[in-house]
C-alpha positions, 0 to 999 in steps of 0.5 A: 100422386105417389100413393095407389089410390090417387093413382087409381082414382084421380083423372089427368088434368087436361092440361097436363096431358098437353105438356105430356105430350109436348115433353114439357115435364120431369121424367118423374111426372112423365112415368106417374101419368103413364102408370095412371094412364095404364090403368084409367081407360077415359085418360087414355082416350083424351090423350089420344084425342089431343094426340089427334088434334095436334096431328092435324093442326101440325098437317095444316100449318106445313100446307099453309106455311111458305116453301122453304129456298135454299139459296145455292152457293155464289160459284153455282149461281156464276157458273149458270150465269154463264152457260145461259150468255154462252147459250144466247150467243150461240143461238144468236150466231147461227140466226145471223149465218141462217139469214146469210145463206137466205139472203145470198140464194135470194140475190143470185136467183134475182140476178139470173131471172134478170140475166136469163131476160136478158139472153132471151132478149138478145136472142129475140132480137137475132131472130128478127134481123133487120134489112137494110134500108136506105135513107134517101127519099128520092131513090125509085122503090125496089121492083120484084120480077115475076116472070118466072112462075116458080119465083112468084109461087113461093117465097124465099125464105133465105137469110136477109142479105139475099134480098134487095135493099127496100126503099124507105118512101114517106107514107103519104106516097104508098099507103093506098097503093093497090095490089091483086091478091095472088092464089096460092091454091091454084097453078103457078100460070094461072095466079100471075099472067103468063105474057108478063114474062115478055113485058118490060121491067116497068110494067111488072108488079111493084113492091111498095113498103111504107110505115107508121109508129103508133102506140102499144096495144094488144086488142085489135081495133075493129068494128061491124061484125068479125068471125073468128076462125081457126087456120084449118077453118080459113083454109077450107072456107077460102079455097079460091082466096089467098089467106096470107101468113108468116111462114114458121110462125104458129096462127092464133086467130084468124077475123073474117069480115065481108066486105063492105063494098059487095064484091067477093073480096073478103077482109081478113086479119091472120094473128101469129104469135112471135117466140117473144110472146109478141102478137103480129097480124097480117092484113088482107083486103080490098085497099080501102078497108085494110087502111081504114082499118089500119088507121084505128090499130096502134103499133108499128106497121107494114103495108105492101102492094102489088099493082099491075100497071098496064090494066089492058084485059086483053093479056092471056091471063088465068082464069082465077086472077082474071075472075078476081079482076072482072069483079074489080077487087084490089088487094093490100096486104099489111103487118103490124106488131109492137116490134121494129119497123125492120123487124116486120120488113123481115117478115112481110117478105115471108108471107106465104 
């Protein structure tokens, strides 16, 4: 391969051109292919060719071949080690102080609603004073003069102490006493007789105050057919009728019913609604009705009556007293409620 005319004619093997290109031959060799590959077109191509393939086989190989780690120093490696420790325990102090603080607002919010119930409790209670009752069965039960008009026309709404202590007697002995229902819409001589003034003690009104323990219940027991009526509805269909009711207490429903019997007298049920959220219902009617009907309701009770006991018609009464009289109507006047006995004692004497 040293003379012109092999240089010029004789083509590089395929071979050679391999080992050319990987720098596998003697700088001698190297520089006699690439005087022939200077002058000989076809070598050049082949060379560029196999140039090519190589390219892409070598492109190939480093996509397939595996990612190459660098292991990093022990001291890298101890000092990521303890960032990560020191970052969990971080997180994991303030997770704890976070439940802390959650936990301490959800135990002093439960002990004031608690504490809260509690004063509203107390102070339900205070409204609600109870009067004073004697334990002794054999004591004559507490009389209410009425001799004076003013008296009889209103109710006093002082504190407890300024009243008579009430009687307590044994139901069977006052349930079914009767009463005369008064009229508030009309003059203070016209609701109460006005010769009862000059009458002895004994034959003034009395007030009897018995009650009974039943359950708890919400519902009014009733049966046959009520009408419900707002107050302002009550007032203007009862011009010449008492609808009695607990003063300073908002009314809630007012039940009508016709009485059974025929007569004028009508039976009525006045529900109020206490501070507490306690429901309390005045009863009104003939005296039959009202313990029947009292009968069926649960709950502590209260019944009153006003009985004249000299029935001679010759007295000088009023003209809407003495209607009622001659029609033979009997009133009984009652409150019930899910609260102490002493409690609605209170209240009956606020009935207005």
């Amino acid at each position: 391969m040293t003379d012109n005319s092999f240089i010029n004619k004789r083509h590089v093997p395929e071979e050679e051109l391999h080992a050319y290109l990987d720098q596998a031959l003697s700088r001698s060799q190297c520089v006699e292919i690439e005087s022939h590959l200077a002058v000989c077109a076809p070598c050049r191509e082949r060379r560029d060719d196999i140039a090519a393939l190589r390219d892409r086989t070598t492109a190939l190989l480093s996509i397939l071949a595996p990612p190459t780690i660098h292991t990093p120093p022990f001291a890298e490696l101890r000092r990521r080690h303890v960032e990560r420790s020191t970052r969990r325990q971080r997180i994991i102090r303030r997770s704890a102080w976070a439940a802390s603080i959650l936990m301490a607002l959800g135990l002093g919010w439960g002990a004031r609603t608690f504490a809260q119930g509690d004063i509203e409790a107390s102070a339900a209670a205070e409204e609600l004073p109870a009067a004073p009752v004697e334990l002794a069965a054999t004591t004559p039960p507490v009389s209410i003069p009425v001799s004076d008009p003013a008296r009889a026309d209103s109710t006093p709404a002082g504190p407890v102490d300024q009243y008579p202590p009430v009687t307590k007697e044994p139901a069977a002995e006052t349930a079914l006493a009767n009463t005369v229902a008064p009229q508030p819409n009309a003059p203070a001589g016209d609701r109460f007789p006005s010769t009862l003034a000059d009458r002895s003690l004994n034959e003034e009104p009395t007030l009897r105050i018995t009650s009974t323990s039943l359950a708890d219940q919400d519902e009014l027991a009733t049966d046959g057919l009520w009408r419900s009526l707002s107050w302002d509805g009550a007032k203007e269909q009862s011009v010449d009728e008492w609808v009695p009711r607990v003063d300073g207490l908002p009314v809630v429903d007012v039940q009508v019913k016709e009485s059974s019997e025929g007569n004028a007298q009508r039976l009525m049920v006045v529900s109020q609604r206490l501070r507490t959220g306690e429901v309390i219902r005045t009863f009104s009617g003939p005296a039959n009705e009202v313990t029947d009907l009292l009968a069926r309701q649960p709950g502590q009770s209260v019944t009153a009556s006003l009985q004249i006991l000299d029935d001679d018609d010759s007295l000088a009464v009023g003209d809407s007293l003495m209607r009622q009289r001659s029609r033979g109507t009997e009133r009984m006047l009652a409150i019930q409620g899910s609260i102490p006995v002493d409690s609605l004692r209170v209240l009956l004497l606020r009935l207005r």
